[in-house]
N, C-alpha and C positions, 0 to 999 in steps of 0.2 A: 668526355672528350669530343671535342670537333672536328668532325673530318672534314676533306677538301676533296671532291671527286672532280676529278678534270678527264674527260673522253672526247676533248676535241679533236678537229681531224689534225692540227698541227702536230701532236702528239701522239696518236694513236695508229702506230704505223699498221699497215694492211698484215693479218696475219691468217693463215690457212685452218681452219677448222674442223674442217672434214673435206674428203674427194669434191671437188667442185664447190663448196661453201666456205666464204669468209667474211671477213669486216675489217673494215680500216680503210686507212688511204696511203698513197694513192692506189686506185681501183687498177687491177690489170688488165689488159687491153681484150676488149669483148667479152667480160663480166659484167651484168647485167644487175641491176638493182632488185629485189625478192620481188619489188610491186610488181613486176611486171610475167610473173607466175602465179598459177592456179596453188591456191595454197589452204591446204585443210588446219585449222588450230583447234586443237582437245583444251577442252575448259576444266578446271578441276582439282578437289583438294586431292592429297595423301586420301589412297583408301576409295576410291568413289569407282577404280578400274582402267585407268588408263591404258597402263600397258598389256594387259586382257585385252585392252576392244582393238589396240594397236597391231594386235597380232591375231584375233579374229578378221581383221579387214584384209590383212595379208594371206589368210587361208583360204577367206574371202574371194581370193583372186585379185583385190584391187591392186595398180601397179600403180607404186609410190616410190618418192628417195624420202627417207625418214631426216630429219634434221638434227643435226647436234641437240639434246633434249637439254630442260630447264636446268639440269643438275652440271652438268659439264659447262654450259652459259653463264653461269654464276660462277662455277670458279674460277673460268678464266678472264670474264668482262665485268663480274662485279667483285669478289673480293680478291682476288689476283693486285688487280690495283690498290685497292686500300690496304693491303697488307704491305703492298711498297712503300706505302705512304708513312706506315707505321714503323718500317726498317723490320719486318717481320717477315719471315720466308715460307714456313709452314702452314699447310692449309688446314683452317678447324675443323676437325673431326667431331664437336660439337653441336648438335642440328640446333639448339638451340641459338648457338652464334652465329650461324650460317644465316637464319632468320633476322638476327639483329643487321648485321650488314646487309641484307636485301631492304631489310627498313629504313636503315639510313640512305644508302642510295636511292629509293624512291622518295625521299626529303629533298634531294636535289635535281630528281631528274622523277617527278611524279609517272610517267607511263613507264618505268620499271623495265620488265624483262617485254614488256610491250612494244617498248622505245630499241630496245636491242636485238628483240626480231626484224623490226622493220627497217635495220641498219644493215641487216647480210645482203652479201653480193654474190650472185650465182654465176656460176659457169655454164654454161647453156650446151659446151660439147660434150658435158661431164654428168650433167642433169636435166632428163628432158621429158623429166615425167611430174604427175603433183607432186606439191610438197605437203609434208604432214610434220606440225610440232606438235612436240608435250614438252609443257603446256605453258598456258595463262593462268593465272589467277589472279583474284579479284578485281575491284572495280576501276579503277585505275587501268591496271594491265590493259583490259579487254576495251576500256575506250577508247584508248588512246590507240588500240588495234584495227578496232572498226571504224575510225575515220584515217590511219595512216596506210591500212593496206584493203583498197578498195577492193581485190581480187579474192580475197580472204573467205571461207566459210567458217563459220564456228560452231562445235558440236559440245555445247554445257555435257557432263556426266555427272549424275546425282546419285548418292548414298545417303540413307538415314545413317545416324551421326551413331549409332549402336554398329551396323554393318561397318560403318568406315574405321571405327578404334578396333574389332574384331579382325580387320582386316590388316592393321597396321602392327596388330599384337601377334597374328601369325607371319609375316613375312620374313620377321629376323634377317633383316636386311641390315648390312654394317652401317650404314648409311645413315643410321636412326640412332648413333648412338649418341648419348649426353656424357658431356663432360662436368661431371658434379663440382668442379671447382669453379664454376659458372653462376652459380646455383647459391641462392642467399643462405637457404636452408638445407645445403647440402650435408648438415652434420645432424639434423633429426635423425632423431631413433624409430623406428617405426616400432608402431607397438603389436604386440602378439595379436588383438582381435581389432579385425579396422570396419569401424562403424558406419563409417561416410570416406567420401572426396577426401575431406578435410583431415583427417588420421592419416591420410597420406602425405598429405604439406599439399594438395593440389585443391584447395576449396572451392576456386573457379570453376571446376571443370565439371561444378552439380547446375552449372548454367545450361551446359549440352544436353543434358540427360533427364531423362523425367525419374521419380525418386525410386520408382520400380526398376527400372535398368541399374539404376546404380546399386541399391544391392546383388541384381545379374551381374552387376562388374565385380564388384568385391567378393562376388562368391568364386570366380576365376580363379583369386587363392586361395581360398579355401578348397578346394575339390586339385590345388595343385595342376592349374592348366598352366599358371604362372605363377613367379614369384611376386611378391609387392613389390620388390624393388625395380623389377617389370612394367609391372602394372604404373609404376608410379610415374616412372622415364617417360612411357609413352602418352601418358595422359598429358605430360606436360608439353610436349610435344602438339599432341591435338589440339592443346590451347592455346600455345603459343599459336602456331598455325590459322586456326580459327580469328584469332586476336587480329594478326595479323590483316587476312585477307577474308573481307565478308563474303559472303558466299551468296545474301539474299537481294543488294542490289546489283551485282556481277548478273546472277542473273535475269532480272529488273529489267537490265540494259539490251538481252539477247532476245528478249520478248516485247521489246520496244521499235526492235528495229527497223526501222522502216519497208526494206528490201526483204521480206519474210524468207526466201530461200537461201537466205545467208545464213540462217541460224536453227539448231534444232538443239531440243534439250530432252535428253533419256534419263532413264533410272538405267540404274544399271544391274537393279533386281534381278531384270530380264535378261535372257542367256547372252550370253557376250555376240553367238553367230546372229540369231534374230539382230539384235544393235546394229552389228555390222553392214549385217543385211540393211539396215534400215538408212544407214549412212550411206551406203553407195548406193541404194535408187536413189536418194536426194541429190547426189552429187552428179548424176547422170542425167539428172533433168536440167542439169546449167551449169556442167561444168563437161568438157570436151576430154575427158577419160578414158582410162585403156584397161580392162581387165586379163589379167592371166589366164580367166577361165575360156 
């Protein structure tokens, strides 16, 4: 099917997001465009710690307004409308689909949820401190970031692709759930002992993994930390995901940058407070900030 995404401002009336944050038009009188704020963006898949370092920065002492994050941005600026479009009302509780519609939309409008951060309007009596989104992903997003919002810092968060599924597989977040009617091969049987990926209907996903991990994963159910039908959702998941947004020239692009104090890139191995720590002296040496502490 074809979709048709229209988000021109004829159409797109102004609507309220959060206290002091919105998008649309027309703009209301002495709301300000985001460019024109100190603004921190977390780079990053599922799993690498987002919201860990988001809430280390806060303990941190850093004084921020946190922004409507990527998950709430998508339902209401990206599949909100295509599901109008479709005479559909219900939002997919399928991550899978959620992904498809982030894909299509970035068909028609390549900088993505890049292009829809850089569209919010700030109230400035409502918000007068950094701002800080989660997040961007990949390369698109983050280009189309660093040349539209020159005030912008961006902090890449890195996981090995074992930490980031291990981390995906404890969260049990509803958020993650698949809709198997989705799903080509949603009617495999999975068999009693699963060899590889592939015994799970997920073959791709022996791309991420070196072959030693992946019996680490499959032995998950064996030892009963999960089920396979667990294990299988979210692998597809990670692929999907991965599939989607590359990961190695996103960050290509943060290490290229011309302006070096724009950009820094962690593991997130390392303890969330250390991170934190490390994000606000960056941000302290070029950026005009206020700590709680």
């Amino acid at each position: 099917m074809q979709y048709r995404v229209n988000t021109t401002r004829s159409n797109l009336f102004f609507e309220h997001l959060s206290p002091g944050v919105g998008v649309g038009f027309p703009v209301p009188k002495d709301w300000l465009p985001i460019t024109t704020f100190p603004l921190l963006i977390i780079v990053g898949m599922t799993g690498v710690g987002k919201s860990t370092i988001t809430k280390a920065l806060a303990e941190e002492g850093l004084d921020f307004t946190l922004l409507p994050n990527r998950r709430a941005l998508t339902e209401r600026l990206i599949i909100a409308p295509m599901l109008k479009m479709e005479d559909k009302l219900v939002q997919p509780h399928c991550r899978i689909k959620r992904l498809t519609y982030a894909r299509l939309y970035r068909e028609h409008f390549p900088g993505g949820m890049g292009r829809i951060l850089a569209s919010l309007h700030i109230n400035p009596q409502q918000v007068n401190s950094l701002l800080v989104f989660d997040s961007l992903r990949g390369e698109n997003e983050v280009k189309y970031a660093v040349a539209a919002l020159e005030n912008a810092k961006f902090v890449m968060l890195n996981a090995p692709n074992m930490v980031r599924l291990e981390r995906l597989l404890k969260r049990h977040d509803p958020f993650d759930r698949i809709d198997n009617k989705e799903l080509e091969n949603s009617r495999q049987i999975l068999p009693k002992t699963l060899t590889n990926f592939a015994s799970l209907g997920v073959s791709e996903a022996s791309a991420y993994f070196t072959p030693q991990e992946e019996q680490e994963i499959l032995e998950l159910v064996t030892k009963q930390v999960v089920t396979d039908i667990e294990l299988r959702d979210k692998l597809k998941i990670f692929v999907e995901e991965s599939q989607n947004y590359d990961s190695v020239p996103t960050k290509q692009i943060l290490e290229a940058m011309d302006t070096s104090d724009r950009s820094l890139i962690i593991d997130t191995i390392a303890s969330p407070q250390e991170s934190a720590k490390v994000i606000i002296s960056r941000l302290y040496k070029s950026v005009n900030i206020k700590s709680n502490k």
